[in-house]
C-alpha positions as CSV (number, residue, x, y, z in Angstrom):
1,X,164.8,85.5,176.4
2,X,167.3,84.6,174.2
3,X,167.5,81.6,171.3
4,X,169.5,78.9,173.1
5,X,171.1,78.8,168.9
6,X,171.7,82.4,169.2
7,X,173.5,81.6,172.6
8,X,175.5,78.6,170.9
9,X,176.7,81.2,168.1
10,X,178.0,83.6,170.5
11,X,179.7,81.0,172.2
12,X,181.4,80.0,168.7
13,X,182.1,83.5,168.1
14,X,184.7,83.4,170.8
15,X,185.9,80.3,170.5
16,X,187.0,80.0,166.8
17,X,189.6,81.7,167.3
18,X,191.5,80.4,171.0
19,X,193.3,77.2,171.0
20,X,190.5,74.5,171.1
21,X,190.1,76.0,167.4
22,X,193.7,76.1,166.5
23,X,193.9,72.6,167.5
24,X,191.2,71.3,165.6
25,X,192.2,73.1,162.5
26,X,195.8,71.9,162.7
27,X,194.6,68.4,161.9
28,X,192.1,68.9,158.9
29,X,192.8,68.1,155.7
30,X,193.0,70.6,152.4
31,X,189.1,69.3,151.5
32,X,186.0,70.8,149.2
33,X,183.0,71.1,149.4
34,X,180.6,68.7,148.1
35,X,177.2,70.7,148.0
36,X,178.1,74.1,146.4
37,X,176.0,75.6,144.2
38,X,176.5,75.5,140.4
39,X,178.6,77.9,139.1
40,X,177.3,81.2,137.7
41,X,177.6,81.9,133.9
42,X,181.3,84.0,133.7
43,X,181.5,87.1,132.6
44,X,184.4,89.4,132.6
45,X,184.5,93.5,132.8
46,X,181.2,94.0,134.0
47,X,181.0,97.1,136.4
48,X,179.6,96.9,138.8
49,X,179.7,93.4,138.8
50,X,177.0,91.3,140.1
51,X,176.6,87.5,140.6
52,X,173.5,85.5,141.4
53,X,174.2,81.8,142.8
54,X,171.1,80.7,142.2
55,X,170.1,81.0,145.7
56,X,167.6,82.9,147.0
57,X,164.2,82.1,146.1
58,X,163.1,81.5,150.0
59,X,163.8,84.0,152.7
60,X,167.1,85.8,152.4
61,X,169.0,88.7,154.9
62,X,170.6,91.7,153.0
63,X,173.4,93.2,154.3
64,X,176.4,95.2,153.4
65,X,180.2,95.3,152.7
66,X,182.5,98.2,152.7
67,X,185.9,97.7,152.1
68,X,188.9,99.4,151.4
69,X,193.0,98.4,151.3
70,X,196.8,99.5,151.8
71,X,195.5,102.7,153.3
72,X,199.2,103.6,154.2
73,X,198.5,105.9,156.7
74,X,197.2,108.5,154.2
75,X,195.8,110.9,157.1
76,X,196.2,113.5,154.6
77,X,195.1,113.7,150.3
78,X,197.7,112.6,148.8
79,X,199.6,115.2,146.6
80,X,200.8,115.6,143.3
81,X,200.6,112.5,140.6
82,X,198.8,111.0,143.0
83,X,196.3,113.4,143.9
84,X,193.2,112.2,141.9
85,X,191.8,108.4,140.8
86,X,191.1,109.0,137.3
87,X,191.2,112.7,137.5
88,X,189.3,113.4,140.3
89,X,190.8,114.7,143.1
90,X,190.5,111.7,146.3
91,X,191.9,110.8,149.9
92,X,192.2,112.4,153.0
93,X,190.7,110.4,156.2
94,X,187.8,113.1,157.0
95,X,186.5,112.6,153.4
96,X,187.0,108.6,153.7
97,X,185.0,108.9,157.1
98,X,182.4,111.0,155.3
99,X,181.9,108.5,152.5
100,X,181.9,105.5,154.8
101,X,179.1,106.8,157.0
102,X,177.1,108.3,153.9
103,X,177.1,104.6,152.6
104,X,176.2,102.4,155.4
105,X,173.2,105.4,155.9
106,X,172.0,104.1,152.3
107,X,172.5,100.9,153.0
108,X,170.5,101.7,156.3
109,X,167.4,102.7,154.3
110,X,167.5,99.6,152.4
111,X,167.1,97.3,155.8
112,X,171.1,96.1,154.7
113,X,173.5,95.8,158.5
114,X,176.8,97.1,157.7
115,X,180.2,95.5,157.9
116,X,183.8,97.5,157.3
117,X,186.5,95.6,156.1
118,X,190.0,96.0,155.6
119,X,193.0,93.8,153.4
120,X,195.8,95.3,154.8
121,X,198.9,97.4,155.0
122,X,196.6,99.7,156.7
123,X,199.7,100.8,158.2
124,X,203.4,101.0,157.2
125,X,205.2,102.7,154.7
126,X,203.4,106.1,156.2
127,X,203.4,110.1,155.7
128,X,205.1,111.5,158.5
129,X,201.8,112.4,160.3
130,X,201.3,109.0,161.0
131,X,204.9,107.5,160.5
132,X,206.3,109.9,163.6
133,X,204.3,108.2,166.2
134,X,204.3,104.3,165.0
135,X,201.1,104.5,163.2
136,X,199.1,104.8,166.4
137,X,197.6,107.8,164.4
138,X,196.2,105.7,161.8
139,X,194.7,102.8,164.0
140,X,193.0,105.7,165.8
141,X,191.8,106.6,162.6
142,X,190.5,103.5,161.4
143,X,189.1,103.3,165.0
144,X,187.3,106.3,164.5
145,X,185.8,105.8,161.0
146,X,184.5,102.4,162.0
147,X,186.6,99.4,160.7
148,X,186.0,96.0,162.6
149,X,188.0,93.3,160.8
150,X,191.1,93.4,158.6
151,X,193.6,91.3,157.2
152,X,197.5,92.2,157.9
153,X,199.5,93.0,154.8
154,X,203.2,92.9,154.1
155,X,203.7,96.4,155.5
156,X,202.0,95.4,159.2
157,X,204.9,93.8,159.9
158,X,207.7,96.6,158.7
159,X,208.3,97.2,162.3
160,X,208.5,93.5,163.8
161,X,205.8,91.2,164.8
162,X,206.3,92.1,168.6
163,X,205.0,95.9,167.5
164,X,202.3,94.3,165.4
165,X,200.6,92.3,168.5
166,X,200.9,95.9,170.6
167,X,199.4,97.6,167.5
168,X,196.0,95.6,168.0
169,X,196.3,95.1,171.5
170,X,197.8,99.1,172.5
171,X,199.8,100.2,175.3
172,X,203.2,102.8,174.4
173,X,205.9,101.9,172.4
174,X,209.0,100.2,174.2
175,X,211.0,102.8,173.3
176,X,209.4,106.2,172.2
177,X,206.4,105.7,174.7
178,X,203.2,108.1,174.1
179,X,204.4,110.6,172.1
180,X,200.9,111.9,172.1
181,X,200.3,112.3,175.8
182,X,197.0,110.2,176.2
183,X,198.4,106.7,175.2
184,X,197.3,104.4,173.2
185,X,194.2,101.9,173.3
186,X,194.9,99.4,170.4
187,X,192.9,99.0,167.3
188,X,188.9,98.5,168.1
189,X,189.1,96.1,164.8
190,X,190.1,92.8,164.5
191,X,193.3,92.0,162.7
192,X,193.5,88.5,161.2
193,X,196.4,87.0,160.7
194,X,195.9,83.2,159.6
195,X,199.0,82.1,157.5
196,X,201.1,84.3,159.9
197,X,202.7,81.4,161.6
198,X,204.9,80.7,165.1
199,X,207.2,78.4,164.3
200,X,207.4,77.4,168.0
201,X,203.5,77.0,168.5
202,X,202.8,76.4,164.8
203,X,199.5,78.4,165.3
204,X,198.9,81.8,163.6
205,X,200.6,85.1,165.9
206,X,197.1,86.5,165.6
207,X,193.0,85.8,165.3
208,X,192.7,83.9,162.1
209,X,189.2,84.2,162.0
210,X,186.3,86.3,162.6
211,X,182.4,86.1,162.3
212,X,179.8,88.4,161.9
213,X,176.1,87.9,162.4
214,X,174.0,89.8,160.0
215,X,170.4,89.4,161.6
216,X,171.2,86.1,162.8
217,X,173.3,84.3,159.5
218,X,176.8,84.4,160.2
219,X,179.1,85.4,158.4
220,X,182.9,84.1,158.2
221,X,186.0,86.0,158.1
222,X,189.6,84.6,157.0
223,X,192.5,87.5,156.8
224,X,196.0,86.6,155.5
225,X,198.5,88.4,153.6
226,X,200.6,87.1,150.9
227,X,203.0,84.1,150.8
228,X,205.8,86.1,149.8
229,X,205.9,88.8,152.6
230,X,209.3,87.3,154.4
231,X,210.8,88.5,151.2
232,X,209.7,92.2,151.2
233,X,209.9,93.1,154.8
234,X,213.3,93.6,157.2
235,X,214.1,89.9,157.8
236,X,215.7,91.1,161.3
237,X,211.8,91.4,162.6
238,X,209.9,88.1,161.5
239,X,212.9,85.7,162.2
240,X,210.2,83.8,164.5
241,X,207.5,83.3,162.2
242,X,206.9,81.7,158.7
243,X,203.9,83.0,156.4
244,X,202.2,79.7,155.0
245,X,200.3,79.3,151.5
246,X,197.2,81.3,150.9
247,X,195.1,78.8,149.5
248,X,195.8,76.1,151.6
249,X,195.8,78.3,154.6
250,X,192.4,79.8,153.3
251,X,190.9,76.4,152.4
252,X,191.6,74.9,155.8
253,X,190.1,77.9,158.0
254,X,187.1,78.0,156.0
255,X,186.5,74.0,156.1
256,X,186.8,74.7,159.7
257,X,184.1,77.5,159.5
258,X,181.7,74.7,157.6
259,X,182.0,72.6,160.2
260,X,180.6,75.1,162.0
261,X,177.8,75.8,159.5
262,X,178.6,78.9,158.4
263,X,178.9,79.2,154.7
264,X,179.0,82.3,153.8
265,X,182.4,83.2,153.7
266,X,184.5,86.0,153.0
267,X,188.6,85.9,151.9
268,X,190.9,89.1,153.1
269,X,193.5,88.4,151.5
270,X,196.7,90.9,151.2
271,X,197.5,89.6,147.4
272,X,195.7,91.3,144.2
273,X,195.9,91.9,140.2
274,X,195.4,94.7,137.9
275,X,193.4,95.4,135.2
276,X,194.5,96.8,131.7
277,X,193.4,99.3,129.6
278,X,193.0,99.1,126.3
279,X,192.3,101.4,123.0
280,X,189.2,101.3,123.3
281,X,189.5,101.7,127.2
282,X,192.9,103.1,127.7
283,X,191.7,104.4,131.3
284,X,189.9,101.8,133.0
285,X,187.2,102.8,135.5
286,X,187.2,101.8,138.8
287,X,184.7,99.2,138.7
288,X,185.9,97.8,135.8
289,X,187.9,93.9,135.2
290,X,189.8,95.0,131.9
291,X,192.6,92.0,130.9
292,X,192.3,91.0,134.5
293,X,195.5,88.9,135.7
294,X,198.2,89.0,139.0
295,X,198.7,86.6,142.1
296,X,195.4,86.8,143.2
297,X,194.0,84.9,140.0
298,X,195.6,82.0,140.9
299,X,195.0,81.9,144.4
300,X,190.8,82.3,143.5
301,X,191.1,79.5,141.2
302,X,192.1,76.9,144.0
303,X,189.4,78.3,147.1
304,X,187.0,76.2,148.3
305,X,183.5,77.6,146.3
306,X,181.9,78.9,150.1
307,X,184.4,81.8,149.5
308,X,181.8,83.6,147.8
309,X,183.7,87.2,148.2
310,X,187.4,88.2,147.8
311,X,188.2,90.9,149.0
312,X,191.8,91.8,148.0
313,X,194.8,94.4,147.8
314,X,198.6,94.5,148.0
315,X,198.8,95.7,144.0
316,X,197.1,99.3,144.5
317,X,194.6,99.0,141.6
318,X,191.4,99.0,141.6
319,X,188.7,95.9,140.0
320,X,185.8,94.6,140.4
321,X,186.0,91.2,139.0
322,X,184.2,87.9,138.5
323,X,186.7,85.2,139.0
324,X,186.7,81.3,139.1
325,X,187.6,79.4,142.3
326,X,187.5,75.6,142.6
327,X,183.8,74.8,142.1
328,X,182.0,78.2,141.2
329,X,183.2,81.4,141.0
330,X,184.0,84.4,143.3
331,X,183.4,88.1,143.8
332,X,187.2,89.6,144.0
333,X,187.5,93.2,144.4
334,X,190.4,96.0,145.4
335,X,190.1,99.5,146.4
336,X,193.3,100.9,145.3
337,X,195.0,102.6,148.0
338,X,195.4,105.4,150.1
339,X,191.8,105.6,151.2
340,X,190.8,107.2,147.7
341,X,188.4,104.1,146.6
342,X,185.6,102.2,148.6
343,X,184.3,99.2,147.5
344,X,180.9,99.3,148.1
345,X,179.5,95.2,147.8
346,X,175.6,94.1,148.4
347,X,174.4,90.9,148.9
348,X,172.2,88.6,150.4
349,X,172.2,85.3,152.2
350,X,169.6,82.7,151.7
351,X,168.5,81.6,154.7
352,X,167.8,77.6,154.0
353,X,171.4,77.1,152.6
354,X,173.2,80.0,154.9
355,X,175.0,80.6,151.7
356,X,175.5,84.0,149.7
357,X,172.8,84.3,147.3
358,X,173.8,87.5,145.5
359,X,176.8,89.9,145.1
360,X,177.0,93.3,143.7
361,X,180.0,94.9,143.9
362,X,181.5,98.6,142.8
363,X,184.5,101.1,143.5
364,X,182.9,105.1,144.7
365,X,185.7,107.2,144.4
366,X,186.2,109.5,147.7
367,X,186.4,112.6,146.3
368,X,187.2,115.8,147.9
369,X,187.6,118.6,145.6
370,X,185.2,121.3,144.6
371,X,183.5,121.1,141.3
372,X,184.3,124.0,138.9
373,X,180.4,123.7,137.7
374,X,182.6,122.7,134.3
375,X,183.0,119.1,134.9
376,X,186.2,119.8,136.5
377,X,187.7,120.9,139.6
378,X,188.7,124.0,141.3
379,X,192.5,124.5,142.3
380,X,194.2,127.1,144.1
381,X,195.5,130.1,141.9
382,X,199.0,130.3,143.0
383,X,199.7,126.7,143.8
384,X,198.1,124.9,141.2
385,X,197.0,122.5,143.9
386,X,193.1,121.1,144.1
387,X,190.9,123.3,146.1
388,X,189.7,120.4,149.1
389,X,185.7,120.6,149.6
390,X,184.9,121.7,153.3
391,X,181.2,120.7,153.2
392,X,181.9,116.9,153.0
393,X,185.1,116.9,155.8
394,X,183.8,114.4,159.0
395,X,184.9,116.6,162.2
396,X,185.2,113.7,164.4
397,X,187.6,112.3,161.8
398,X,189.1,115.6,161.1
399,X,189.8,116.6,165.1
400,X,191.7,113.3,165.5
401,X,193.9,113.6,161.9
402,X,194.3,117.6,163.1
403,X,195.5,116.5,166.7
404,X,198.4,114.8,165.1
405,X,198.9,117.1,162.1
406,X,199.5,120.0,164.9
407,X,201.6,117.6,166.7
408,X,204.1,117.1,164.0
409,X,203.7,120.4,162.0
410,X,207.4,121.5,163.1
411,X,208.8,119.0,162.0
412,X,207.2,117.8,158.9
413,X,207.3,121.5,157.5
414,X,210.5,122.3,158.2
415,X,213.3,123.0,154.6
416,X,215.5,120.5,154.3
417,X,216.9,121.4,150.7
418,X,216.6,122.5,147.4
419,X,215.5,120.5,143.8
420,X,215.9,121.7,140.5
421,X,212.8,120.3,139.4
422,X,210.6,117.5,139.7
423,X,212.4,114.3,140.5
424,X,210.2,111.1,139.4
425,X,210.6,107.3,140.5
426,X,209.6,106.2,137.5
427,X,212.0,103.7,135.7
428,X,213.3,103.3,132.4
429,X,213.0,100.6,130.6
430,X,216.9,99.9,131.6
431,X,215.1,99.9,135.3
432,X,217.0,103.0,136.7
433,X,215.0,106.0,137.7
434,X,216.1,109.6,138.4
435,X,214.8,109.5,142.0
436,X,216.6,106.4,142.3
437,X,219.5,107.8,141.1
438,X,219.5,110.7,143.6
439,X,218.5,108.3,146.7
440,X,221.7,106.3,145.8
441,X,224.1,109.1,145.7
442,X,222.6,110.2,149.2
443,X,223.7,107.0,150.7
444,X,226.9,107.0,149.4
445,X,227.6,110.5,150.4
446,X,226.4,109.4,154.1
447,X,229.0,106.7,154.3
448,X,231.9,108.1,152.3
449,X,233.6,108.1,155.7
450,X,233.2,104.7,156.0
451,X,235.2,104.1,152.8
452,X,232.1,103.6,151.3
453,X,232.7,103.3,147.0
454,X,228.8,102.0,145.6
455,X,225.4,102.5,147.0
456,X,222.4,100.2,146.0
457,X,218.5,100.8,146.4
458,X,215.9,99.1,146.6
459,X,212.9,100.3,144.1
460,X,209.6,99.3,146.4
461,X,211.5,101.5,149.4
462,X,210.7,104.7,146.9
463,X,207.6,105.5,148.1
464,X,206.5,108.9,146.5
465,X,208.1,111.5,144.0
466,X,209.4,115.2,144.9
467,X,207.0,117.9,143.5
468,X,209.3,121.3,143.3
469,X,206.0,122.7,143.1
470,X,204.5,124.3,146.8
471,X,202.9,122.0,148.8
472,X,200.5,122.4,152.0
473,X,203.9,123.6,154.2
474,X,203.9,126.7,152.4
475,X,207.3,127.0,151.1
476,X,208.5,128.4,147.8
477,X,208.7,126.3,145.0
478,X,212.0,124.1,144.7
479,X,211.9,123.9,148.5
480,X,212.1,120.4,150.0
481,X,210.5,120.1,153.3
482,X,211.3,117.2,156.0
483,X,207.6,115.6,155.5
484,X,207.9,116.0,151.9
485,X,211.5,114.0,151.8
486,X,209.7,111.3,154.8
487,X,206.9,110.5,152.3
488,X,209.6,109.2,149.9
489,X,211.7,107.1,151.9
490,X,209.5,106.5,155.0
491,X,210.8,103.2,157.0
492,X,213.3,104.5,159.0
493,X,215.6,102.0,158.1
494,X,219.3,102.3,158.8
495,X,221.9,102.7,156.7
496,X,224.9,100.2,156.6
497,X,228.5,99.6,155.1
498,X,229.8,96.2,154.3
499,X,232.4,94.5,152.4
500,X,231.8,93.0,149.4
501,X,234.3,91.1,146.9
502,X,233.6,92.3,143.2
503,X,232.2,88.6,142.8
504,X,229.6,88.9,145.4
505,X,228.5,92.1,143.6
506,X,228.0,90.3,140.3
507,X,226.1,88.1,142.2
508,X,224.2,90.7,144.1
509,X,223.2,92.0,140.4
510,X,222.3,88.7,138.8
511,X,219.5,88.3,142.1
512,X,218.0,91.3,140.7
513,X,216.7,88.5,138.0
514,X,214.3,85.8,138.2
515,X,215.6,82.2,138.6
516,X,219.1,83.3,140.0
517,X,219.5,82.8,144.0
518,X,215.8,81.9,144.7
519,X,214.9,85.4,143.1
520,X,210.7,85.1,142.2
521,X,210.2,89.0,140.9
522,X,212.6,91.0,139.1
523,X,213.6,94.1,140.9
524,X,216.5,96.9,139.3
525,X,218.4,98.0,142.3
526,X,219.1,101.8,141.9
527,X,222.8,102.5,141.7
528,X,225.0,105.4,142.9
529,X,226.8,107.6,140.4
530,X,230.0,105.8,139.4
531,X,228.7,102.4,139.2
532,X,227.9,101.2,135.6
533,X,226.6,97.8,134.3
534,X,225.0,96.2,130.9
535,X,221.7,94.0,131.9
536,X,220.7,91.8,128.8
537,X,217.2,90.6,129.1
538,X,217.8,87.3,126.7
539,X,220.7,86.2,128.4
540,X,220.5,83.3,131.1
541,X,220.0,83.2,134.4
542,X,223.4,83.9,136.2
543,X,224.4,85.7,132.9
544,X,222.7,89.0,132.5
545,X,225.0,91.8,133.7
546,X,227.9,92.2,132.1
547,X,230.5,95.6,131.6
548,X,230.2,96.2,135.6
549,X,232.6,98.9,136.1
550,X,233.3,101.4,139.5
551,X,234.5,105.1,137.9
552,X,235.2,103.1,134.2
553,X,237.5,100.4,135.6
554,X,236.1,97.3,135.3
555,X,234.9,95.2,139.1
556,X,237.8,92.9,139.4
557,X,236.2,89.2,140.7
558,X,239.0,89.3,143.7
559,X,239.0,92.9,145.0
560,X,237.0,94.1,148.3
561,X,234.7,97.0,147.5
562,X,232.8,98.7,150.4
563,X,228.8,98.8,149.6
564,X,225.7,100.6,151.1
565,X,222.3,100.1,151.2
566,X,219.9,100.4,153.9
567,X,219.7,97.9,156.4
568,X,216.8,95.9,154.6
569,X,218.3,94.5,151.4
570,X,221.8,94.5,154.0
571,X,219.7,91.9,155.8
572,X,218.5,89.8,152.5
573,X,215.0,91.8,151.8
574,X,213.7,91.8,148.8
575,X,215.2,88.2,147.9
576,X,218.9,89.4,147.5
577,X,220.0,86.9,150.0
578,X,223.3,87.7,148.6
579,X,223.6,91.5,149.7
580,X,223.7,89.3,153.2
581,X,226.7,87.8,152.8
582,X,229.3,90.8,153.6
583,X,231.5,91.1,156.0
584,X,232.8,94.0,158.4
585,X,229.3,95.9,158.5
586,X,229.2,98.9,160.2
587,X,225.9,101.2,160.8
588,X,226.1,104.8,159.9
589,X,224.4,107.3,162.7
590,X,221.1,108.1,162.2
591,X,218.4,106.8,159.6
592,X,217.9,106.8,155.6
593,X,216.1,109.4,155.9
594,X,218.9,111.4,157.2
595,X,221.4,110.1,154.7
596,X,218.6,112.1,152.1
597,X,217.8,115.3,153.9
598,X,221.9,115.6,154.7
599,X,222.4,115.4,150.4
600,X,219.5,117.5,150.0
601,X,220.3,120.3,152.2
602,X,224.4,120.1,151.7
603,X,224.8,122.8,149.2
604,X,223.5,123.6,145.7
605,X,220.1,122.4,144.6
606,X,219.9,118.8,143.4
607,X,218.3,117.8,140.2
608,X,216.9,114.8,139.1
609,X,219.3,111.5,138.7
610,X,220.4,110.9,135.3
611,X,218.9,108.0,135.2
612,X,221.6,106.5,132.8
613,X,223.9,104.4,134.5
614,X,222.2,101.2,134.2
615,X,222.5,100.1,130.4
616,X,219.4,97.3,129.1
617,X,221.3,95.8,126.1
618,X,218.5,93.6,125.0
């Protein structure tokens, strides 16, 4: 027979989330807590770390977290720079799956119940494997190697909200259908969504909360993504929704959860840091809180102290840090990205208070290479690639990622064109990058017939470099293939011409710059060979670009010039609300990533961007 209390949670369980929740919430005030424990002594850089509140001298329950962030839709290891976390080759789902499962089996052993957690941009910004069919690939995936609750990130939403909701729900695309021929079920995990707001109903789009029972204590859930996410994704897809403050939003859900006594509570939270090295620690380790700063400092400091555990992302690094919140201090932890990292975080709950007694936290790297008996790792002979380790591949995991792999082989390792050499989107200190360079010139040369004279480029929509060295396709070196050139400019954005006047390009410019035009993060546009500017670093607001010139003759203030850019920063992204304001746009035929693999493949082999038009006087 069951407890009648056990009954009553499973009854909250379902109903924290619907509106009778919403409702309440919507009319609590931002409050603390009066009865938190005292807070911890502080210490930074311990790895792993490991707090104890104080707690736990009566009964407790054990359990486990395993976490991981911005996954990407990294079906496959990722290749060249990116390859190995700290040297060691990583990645690749069937060695995530194989990690994840190894894990909760010692956590088994140790009487600890297991709960997978995500913090977003599980999807969005993809390889091609995943990218061709709307990431239904990688929610399969994550379905498959056992994730049950996640925050959305930034990158959840690069395709609207409306494909979001069928994302977690399932059912085809409206347009593309199944591409896979045995449709799609929607993700088996929870995705929460709590600052992600409708600005008709004013309630989140999605579940804001979750709980978990972990032999009978419950655990509570609250997923959001950062506060700034209307500025980094296509404006044209979240025009019905607003993205509210993270500590607010956090603090008000998890009062709500108090109410309903549970107090051990866990932040997903699509925001993070990074960690430093040093000279005495110029690499630091995965586990380690090195010179610790970012967003997500900030938003720890101001949580209510029942957020015991932080589990973070958004910045691609990886910490495991000890950080002060309003009363006490918090667990916050990242997993870097890709699926290379898991954070791996005991604890245990007392059972008087229902609080978290104790947290240990670290960062195992998911390796997949083969050791060379050296303290290194094989790699193949001819390609220079890493050798990947078939005795730790998960075949469920691995038939799933292969099913799609076949699926989109044709495609993805067809030649699209030739490179000189490596081409790197690394910037300058003058902001310009060589990649960046060569992206520029691609969307110029799409829309030349549109009278187009500049191209600009967003920096974030670079995603990966071009390695002239073979990859998994099989071509010769210096050959581009079409996955290769989809893993560097992956959204499928369009590409658009519009008419500027030579002041609203200065102005365009200046936004790159914080404090001009509402612009929070500064952000070098890559430019299109022709275009030439000085940037001075000192200089106000408003007052930083000077020499602009098109071909050496200076931007007259008066004139129309015709500029392209993808349809993102066309519609404001990225905070240049001032790339919005041209007139007579026109959309070129197909995609960005058609613009490249037409430049690419349209005679002799490209080399890298010079990387020199952008000039950074002081």
């Amino acid at each position: 027979m069951n407890h009648p209390r056990h009954r009553g949670w499973a009854v909250l369980r379902h109903l924290a989330v619907p509106a009778l929740a919403l409702a309440v919430v919507a009319t609590l005030p931002l409050t603390r807590s009066e009865d938190a424990p005292a807070a911890p002594e502080y210490k930074a850089g311990l790895a792993p770390i490991s707090v104890n509140y104080g707690l736990g001298y009566g009964p407790t329950v054990k359990g486990q977290f395993l976490s991981y962030n911005d996954f990407h839709g990294a079906i496959d290891p990722p290749g060249g720079s990116g390859a190995v976390v700290n040297g060691v080759p990583a990645g690749g789902v069937e060695y995530l799956a194989t990690y994840l499962k190894n894990l909760r089996a010692e956590a088994a052993t140790e009487g600890r119940q297991t709960v997978t957690v995500g913090a977003g941009d599980l999807i969005g910004g993809s390889p091609l494997v995943s990218a061709a069919f709307h990431d239904e690939p990688a929610i399969e995936l994550m379905n498959e190697v056992g994730l049950q609750v996640s925050s959305v990130g930034n990158h959840e939403f690069d395709e609207g909200v409306n494909e979001l909701i069928r994302i977690q729900r399932g059912g085809c695309h409206p347009v593309d259908g199944c591409q896979d021929g045995d449709g799609y079920r929607g993700a088996k995990f929870t995705y929460l969504a709590a600052n992600t707001i409708n600005k008709k109903t004013g309630l989140p789009i999605l579940p804001p909360i979750d709980i978990k029972f972990i032999k009978g204590q419950p655990v509570g859930f609250v997923g959001l993504t950062l506060e700034g996410t209307a500025g980094i994704v296509n404006p044209a897809g979240i025009k019905n929704v607003r993205f509210a403050n993270e500590i607010e939003t956090a603090n008000k859900w998890g009062t709500l959860l108090k109410l309903f006594g549970v107090k051990a509570q866990v932040l997903l939270v699509h925001q993070g840091g990074q960690q430093k090295g040093s000279d005495d620690n110029p690499v630091p380790g995965v586990s380690d809180c090195n010179d610790f700063s970012g967003p997500v400092v900030d938003i720890v400091k101001g949580l209510n102290p029942e957020f015991s555990l932080v589990v973070s992302g958004h910045t691609h690094k990886f910490y495991s840090c000890e950080l002060p919140n309003s009363k006490g201090t918090s667990v916050v932890t990242s997993a870097g990205n890709n699926g290379q990292v898991v954070t791996d975080i005991d604890y245990s709950i007392d059972r008087r208070t229902g609080r978290f007694a104790e947290i240990t936290a670290k960062n195992v790297v998911v390796e997949n290479g083969v050791p060379d008996g050296n303290g290194g790792w094989k790699k193949d002979p001819v390609t220079g690639a890493f050798l990947k380790n078939p005795e730790t591949v998960d075949a469920k995991a691995k038939k799933v990622a292969d099913k799609y792999r076949t699926a989109v082989a044709p495609i993805a390792n067809k030649v699209v064109g030739t490179i000189t050499g490596d081409i790197v989107r690394i910037a300058g200190a003058n902001g310009e990058s060589p990649l960046g360079d060569v992206i520029a010139d691609a969307q110029l040369a799409w829309t030349k017939g549109d009278g187009a004279q500049l191209a600009l480029m967003n920096p974030g929509g670079i995603r990966a470099d071009f390695d002239a060295e073979a990859s998994m396709g099989g071509e010769p070196d210096g050959k581009v293939t079409y996955g290769e050139a989809f893993a560097v400019q992956p959204f499928n954005n369009l590409v658009v011409t519009q008419t500027l006047t030579g002041a609203q390009l200065k102005d365009v410019l200046e936004q790159q710059f914080v404090g001009f035009g509402g612009q929070t993060t500064q952000r070098i546009l890559q430019v299109s060979a022709g275009l030439t500017y000085t940037w001075n670093s000192t200089s106000p607001a408003g007052s930083k670009v000077s020499a602009l010139a098109l071909n050496g003759t200076p931007i007259d203030p008066a004139a129309s010039y015709r500029v392209t850019s993808n349809d993102f920063l066309a519609n404001g992204g990225d905070g240049f609300t001032n790339l919005a304001l041209g007139t007579n746009r026109t959309t070129a035929q197909g995609f960005d990533i058609d613009a490249l693999t037409g430049y690419l493949g349209a005679g002799n082999p490209i080399a890298p961007g010079p990387a020199n038009r952008i000039t950074k006087a002081g």
